[in-house]
DRENDREN-844063 format. One record per atom (N, C-alpha, C, CB): x negated, y negated, z negated. Coordinates in pm, whole numbers, plus 32768, in hexadecimal, padded with zeros to 4 digits. Atoms other than C-alpha are relative to their C-alpha. Glycine has a CB too. Layout:
residues N
XYZ;...
//
This chain:
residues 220
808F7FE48012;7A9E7FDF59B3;7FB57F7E7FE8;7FC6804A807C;803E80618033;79B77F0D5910;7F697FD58062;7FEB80317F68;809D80467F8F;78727E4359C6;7F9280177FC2;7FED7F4C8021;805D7FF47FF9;773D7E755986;7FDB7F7A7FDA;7FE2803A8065;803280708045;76507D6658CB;7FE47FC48067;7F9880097FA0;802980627FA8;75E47CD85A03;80847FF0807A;7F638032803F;7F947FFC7FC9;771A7D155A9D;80807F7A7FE5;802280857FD7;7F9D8035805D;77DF7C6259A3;7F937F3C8017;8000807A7F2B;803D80907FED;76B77B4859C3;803A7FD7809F;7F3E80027FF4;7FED805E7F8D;77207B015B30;806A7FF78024;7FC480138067;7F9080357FEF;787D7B015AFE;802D7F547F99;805880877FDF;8000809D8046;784B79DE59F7;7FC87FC1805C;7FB07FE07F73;806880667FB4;7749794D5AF5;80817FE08074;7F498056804C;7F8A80067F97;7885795C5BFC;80537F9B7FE2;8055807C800A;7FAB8052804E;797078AE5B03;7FB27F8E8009;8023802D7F71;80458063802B;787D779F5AB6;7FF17FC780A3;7F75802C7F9D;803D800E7F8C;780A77985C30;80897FA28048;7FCD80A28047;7F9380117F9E;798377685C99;80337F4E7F9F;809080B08000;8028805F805B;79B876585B5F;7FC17F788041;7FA180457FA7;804680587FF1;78A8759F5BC2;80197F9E8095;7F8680427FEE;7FC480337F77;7905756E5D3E;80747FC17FF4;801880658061;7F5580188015;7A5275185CCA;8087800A806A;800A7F737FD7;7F727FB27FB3;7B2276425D6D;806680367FBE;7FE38075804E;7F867FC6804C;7C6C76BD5CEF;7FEF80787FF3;80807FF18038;7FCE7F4F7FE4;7C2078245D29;7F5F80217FD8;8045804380D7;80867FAE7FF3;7AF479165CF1;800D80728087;7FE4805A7F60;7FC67FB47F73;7AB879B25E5E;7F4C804C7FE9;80397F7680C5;80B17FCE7FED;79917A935EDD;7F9B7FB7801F;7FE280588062;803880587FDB;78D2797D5F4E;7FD07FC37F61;805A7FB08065;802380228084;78A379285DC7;7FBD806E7FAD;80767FD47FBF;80567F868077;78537A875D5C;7F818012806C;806D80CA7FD3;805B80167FCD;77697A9A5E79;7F527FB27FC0;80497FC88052;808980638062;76A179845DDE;7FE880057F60;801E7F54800D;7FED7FAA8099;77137A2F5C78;7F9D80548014;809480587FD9;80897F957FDF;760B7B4B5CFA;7FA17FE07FD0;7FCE80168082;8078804C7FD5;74ED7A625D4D;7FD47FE77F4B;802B7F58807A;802780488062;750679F65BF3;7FF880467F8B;80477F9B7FF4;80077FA78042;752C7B255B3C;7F2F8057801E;809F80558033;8086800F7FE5;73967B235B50;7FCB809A800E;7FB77FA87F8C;80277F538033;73557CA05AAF;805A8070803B;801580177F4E;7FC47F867FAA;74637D355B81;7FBC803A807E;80837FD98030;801A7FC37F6E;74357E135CAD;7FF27FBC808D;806580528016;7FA480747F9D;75117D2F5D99;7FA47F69802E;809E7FC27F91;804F80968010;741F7BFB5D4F;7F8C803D805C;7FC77FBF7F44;80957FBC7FA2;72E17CBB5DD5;801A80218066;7FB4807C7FD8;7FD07FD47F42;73707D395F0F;80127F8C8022;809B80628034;7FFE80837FAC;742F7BEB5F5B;7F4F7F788001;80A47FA97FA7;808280857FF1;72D47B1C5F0C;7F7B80438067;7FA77FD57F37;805F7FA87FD4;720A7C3D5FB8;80207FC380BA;802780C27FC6;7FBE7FFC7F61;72DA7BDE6102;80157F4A8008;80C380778011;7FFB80817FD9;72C37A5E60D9;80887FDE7FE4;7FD57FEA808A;7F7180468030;74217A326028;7FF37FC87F9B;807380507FE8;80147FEF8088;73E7794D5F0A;80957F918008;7F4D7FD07FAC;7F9980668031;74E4784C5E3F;7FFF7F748062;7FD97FD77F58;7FF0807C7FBC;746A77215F0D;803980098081;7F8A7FBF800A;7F9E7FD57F6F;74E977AC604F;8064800C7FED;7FF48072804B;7F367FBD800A;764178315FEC;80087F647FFD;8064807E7F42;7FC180818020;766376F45F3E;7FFE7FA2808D;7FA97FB67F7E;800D80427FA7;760576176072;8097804A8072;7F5480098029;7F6C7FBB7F7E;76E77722616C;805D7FA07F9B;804280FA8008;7F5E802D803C;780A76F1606B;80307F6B801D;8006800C7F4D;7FA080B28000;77F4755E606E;80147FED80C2;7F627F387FA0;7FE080187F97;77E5757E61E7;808580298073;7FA280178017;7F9A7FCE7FC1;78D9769A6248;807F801A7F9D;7FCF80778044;7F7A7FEE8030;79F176A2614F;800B7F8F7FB7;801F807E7FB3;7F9A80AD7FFB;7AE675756114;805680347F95;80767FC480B4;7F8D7FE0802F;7BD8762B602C;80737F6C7FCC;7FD180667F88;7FB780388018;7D0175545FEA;8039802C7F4D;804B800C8078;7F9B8002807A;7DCA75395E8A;806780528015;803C7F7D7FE1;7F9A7FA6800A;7EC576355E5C;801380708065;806C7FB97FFC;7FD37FBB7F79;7E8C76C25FB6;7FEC80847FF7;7FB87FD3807D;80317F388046;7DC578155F08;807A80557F90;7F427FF27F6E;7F757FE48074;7EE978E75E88;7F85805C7FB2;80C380718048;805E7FF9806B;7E1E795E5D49;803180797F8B;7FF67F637FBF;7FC97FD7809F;7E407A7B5C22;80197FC47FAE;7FC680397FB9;7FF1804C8049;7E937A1C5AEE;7F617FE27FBB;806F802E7FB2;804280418063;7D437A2F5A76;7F877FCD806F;7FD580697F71;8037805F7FA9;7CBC79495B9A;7FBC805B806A;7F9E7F987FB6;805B7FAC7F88;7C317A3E5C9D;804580008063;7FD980947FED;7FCD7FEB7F97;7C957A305DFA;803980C47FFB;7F857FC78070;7FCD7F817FE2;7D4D7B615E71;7FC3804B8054;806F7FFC8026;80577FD27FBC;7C147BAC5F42;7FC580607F9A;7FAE7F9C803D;80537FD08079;7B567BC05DFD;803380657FBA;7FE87F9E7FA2;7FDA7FCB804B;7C2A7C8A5D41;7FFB80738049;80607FD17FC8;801A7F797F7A;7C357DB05E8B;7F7B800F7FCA;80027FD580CE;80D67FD97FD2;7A827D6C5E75;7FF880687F70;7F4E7F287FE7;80327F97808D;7A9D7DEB5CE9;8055804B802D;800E7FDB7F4D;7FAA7F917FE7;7BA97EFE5D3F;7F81807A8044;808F7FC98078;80497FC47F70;7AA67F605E6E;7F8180627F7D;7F9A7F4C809B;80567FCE805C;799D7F505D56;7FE3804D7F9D;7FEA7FCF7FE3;7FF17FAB8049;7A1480045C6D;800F808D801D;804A7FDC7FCC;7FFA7F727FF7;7A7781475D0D;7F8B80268034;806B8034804A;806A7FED7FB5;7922812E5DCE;7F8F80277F5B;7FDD7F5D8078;80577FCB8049;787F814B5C84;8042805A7F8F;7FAF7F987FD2;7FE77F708036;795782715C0D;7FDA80758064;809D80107FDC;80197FB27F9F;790282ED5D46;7F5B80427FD1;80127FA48092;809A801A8022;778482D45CC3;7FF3803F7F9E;7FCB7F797FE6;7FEC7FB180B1;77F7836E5B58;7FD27F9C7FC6;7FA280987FC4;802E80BE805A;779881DB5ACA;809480147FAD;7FFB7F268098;7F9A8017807D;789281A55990;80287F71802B;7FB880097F52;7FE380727FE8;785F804159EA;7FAC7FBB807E;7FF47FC57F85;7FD980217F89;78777F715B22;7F5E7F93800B;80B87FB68007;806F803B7FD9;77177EE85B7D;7FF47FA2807A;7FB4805E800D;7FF7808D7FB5;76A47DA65C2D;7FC9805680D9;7F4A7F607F8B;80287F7F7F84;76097ED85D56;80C18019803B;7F9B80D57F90;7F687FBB7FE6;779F7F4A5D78;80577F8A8049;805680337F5C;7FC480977FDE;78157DCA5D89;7FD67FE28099;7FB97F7C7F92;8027804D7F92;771E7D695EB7;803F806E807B;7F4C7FDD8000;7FE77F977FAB;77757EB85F4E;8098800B8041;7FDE80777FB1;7F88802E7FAE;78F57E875F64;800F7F5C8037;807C801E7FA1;802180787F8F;78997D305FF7;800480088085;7F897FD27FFA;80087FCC7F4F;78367DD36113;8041804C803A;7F9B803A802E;7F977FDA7FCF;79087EAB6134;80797FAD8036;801D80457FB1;7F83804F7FD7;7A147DB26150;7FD87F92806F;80437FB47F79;8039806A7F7D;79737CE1628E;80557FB68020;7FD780388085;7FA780777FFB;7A827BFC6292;80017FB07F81;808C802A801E;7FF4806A808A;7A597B6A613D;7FA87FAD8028;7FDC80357F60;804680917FCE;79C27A11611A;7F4880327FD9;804E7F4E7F82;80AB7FBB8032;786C7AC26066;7FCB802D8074;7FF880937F8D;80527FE37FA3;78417B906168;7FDD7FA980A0;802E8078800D;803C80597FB4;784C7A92627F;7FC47FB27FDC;80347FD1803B;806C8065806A;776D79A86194;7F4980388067;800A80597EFD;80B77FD27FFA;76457ABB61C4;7FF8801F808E;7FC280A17F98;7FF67FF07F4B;76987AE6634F;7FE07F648027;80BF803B804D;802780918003;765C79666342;7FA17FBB800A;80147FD67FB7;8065801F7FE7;7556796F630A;7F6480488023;80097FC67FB4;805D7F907F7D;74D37A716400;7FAC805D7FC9;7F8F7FB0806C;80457F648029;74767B90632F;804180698025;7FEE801E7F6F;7FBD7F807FE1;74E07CCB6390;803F804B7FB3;7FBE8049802A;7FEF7FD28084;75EC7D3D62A5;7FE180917FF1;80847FE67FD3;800E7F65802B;75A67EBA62D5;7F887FF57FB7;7FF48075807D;80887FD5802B;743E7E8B6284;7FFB7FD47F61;7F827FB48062;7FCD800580BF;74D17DC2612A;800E80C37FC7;80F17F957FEE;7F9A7F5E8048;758E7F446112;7FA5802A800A;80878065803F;80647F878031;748E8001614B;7F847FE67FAA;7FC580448079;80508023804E;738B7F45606C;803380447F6E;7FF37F6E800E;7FD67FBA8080;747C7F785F59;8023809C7FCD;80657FC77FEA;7FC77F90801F;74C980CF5F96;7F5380237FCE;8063805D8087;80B97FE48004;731E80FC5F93;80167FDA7F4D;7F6E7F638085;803B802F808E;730480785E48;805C802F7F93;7FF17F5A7FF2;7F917FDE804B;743880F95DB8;7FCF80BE7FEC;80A97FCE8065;80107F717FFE;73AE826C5E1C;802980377FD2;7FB980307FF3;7F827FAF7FC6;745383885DE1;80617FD47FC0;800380977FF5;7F73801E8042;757982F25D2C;80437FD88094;80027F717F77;7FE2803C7F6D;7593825A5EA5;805C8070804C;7F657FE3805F;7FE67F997FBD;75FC83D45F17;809C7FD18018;7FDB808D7FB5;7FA87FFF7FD4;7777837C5F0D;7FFA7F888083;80567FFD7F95;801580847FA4;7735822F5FEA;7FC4804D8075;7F917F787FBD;80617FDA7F8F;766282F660E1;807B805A8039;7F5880567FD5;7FA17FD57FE5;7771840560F9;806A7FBC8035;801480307FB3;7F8780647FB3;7899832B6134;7FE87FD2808F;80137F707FB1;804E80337F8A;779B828A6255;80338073806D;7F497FF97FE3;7FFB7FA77F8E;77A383BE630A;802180238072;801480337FF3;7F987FFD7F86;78B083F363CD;800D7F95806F;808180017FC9;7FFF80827FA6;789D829B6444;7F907FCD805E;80127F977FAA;804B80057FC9;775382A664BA;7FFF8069808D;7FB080027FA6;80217F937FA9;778883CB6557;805C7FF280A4;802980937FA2;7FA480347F93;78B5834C663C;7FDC7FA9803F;806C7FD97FE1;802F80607FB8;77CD8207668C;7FC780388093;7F9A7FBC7FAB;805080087FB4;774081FA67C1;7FC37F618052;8035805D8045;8088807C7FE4;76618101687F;803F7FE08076;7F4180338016;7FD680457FB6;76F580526997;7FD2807280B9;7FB57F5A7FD0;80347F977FA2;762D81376AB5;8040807C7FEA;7F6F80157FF4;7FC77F5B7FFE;769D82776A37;80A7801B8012;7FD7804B7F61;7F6B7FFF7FC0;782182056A31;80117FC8808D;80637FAA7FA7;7FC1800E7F66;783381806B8F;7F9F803C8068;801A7F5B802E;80AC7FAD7FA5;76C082516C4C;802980907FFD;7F3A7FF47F91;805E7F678016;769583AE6C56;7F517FD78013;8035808E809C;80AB80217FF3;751B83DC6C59;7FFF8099808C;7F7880267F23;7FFA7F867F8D;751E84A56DA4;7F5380578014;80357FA180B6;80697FB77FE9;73B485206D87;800A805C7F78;7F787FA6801B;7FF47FAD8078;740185F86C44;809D8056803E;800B7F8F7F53;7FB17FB67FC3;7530868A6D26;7FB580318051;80677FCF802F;802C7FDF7FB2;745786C96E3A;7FA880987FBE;7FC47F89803A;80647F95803A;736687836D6B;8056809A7F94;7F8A7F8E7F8A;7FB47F9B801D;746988546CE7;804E8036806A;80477FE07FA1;7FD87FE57F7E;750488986E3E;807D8005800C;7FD280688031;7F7F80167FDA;763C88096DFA;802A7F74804B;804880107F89;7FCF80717FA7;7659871C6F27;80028070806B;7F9A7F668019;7FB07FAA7F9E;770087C57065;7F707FD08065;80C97FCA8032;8055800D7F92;761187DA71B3;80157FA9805A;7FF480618039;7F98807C7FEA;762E86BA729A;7FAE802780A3;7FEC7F377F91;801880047F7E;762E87277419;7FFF7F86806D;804E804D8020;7FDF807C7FB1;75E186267544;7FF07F7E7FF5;805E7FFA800E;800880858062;75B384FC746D;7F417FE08011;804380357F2D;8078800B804A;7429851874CE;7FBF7F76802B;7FA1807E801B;801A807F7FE5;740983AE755D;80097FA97F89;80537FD78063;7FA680668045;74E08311747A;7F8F7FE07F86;80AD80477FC7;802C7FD680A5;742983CB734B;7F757FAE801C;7FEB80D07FC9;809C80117FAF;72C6836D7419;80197F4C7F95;7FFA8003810E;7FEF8082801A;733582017416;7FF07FB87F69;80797FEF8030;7FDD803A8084;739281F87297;7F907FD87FC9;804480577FA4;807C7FD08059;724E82AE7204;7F937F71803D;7FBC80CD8033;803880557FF4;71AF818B72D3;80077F777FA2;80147FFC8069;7FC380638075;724A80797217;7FDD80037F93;807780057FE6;80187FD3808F;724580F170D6;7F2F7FD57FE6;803880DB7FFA;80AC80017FD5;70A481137121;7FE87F688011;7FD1805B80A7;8036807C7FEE;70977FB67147;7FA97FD67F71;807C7F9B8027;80398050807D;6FDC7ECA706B;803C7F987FC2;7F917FCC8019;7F8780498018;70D47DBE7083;807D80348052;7FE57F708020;7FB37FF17FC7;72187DA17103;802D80A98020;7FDF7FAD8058;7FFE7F778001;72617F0470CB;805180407FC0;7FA2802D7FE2;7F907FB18025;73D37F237057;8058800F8072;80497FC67F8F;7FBE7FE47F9A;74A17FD17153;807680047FF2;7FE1805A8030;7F4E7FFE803F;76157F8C7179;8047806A808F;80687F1A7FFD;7F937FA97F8A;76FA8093724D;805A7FBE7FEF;8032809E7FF5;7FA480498027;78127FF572B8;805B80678075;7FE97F4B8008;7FC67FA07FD1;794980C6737F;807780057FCD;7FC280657FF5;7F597FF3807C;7AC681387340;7FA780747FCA;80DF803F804F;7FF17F8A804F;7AEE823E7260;80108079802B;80547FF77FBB;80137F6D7FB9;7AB8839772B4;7FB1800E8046;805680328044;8078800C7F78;797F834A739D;7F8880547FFD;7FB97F6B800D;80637FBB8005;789283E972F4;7FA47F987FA8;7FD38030808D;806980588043;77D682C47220;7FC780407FA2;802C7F897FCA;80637FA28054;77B2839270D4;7FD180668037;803280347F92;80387F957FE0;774684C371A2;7F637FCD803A;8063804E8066;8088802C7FC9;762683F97242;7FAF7FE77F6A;800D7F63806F;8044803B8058;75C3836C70EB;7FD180947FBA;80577F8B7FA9;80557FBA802E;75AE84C87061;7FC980678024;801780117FB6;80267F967F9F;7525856B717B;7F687FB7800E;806E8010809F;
//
């Protein structure tokens, strides 16, 4: 599948980018800044919208990558074997879309997807939030975005938030009346509800073997 005019501009801008640094290889870290420079693409407006331009990459790159001579095992037609996965990524992402050809929007998008490539730790570098890159581009991409949002799905849906995998929320059990009744406990319970009521100093720790009764006080 063929690139797209601005597509095709920031894979020359990559070549030239990688050239100029004088690296053996073309990696994501070159098409990255291939984007930036593809001016009229998609990819360029999001990354400049979020404070990613050419003078940053460039600066990261001379600071965090050293590449050595020969050390990048390389296609034949100079692309890291990162790069060549990112267009693979890109390409089915924009058959996924019904695109004929592979847009500079498709490129930044399997970037991120791949969170171990050198691109995408570039734009984590420099403390933007890469989802909010993804979801800028999916915004502006509208509905062609629908396969990208789909794919999302499932994965969002399995996230959870740090509280909800290790908490219950025991007042949304209570109120459904699935917590058991808690006989005898009315000191203990007295004591807690005090605590808690504080203004400071007002986290309460039970401490006890096992089997004593601690969660029954807490949700009694």
């Amino acid at each position: 599948m063929d690139f797209t005019p601005q597509g095709k501009k920031a894979m020359e801008a990559a070549k030239r980018f990688s050239k100029k640094m004088q690296h053996n290889y073309v990696g994501t870290e070159h098409l990255l800044y291939g984007l930036t420079k593809a001016k009229d693409g998609l990819a360029a407006l999001v990354l400049e919208n979020n404070g990613i331009i050419d003078e940053n990459i460039v600066k990261l790159i001379e600071e965090l990558i050293t590449p050595e001579s020969g050390v990048v095992l390389q296609s034949k037609n100079g692309n890291t074997p990162k790069l060549d996965a990112i267009i693979d990524i890109a390409e089915a992402d924009a058959k996924k879309c019904n695109n004929n050809h592979i847009g500079t929007e498709h490129l930044l998008m399997a970037i991120i997807k791949e969170s171990d490539c050198a691109g995408a730790r570039l734009i984590t570098s420099l403390n933007v939030d890469i989802r909010k890159v993804a979801s800028d581009v999916m915004n502006a991409m509208g509905p062609e975005a629908a396969a990208y949002r789909e794919a999302s799905k499932p994965f969002q849906k399995k996230q959870k938030n740090t509280l909800e995998k290790y908490a219950r929320d025991l007042t949304s059990l209570a109120s459904q009346g699935k917590l058991d009744p808690v006989v005898g406990r009315e000191n203990e319970i007295k004591r807690l509800v005090q605590i808690i009521s504080r203004r400071t100093k007002n986290n309460p720790c039970l401490i006890g073997e096992p089997g004593v009764g601690k969660t029954a006080i807490v949700e009694g």
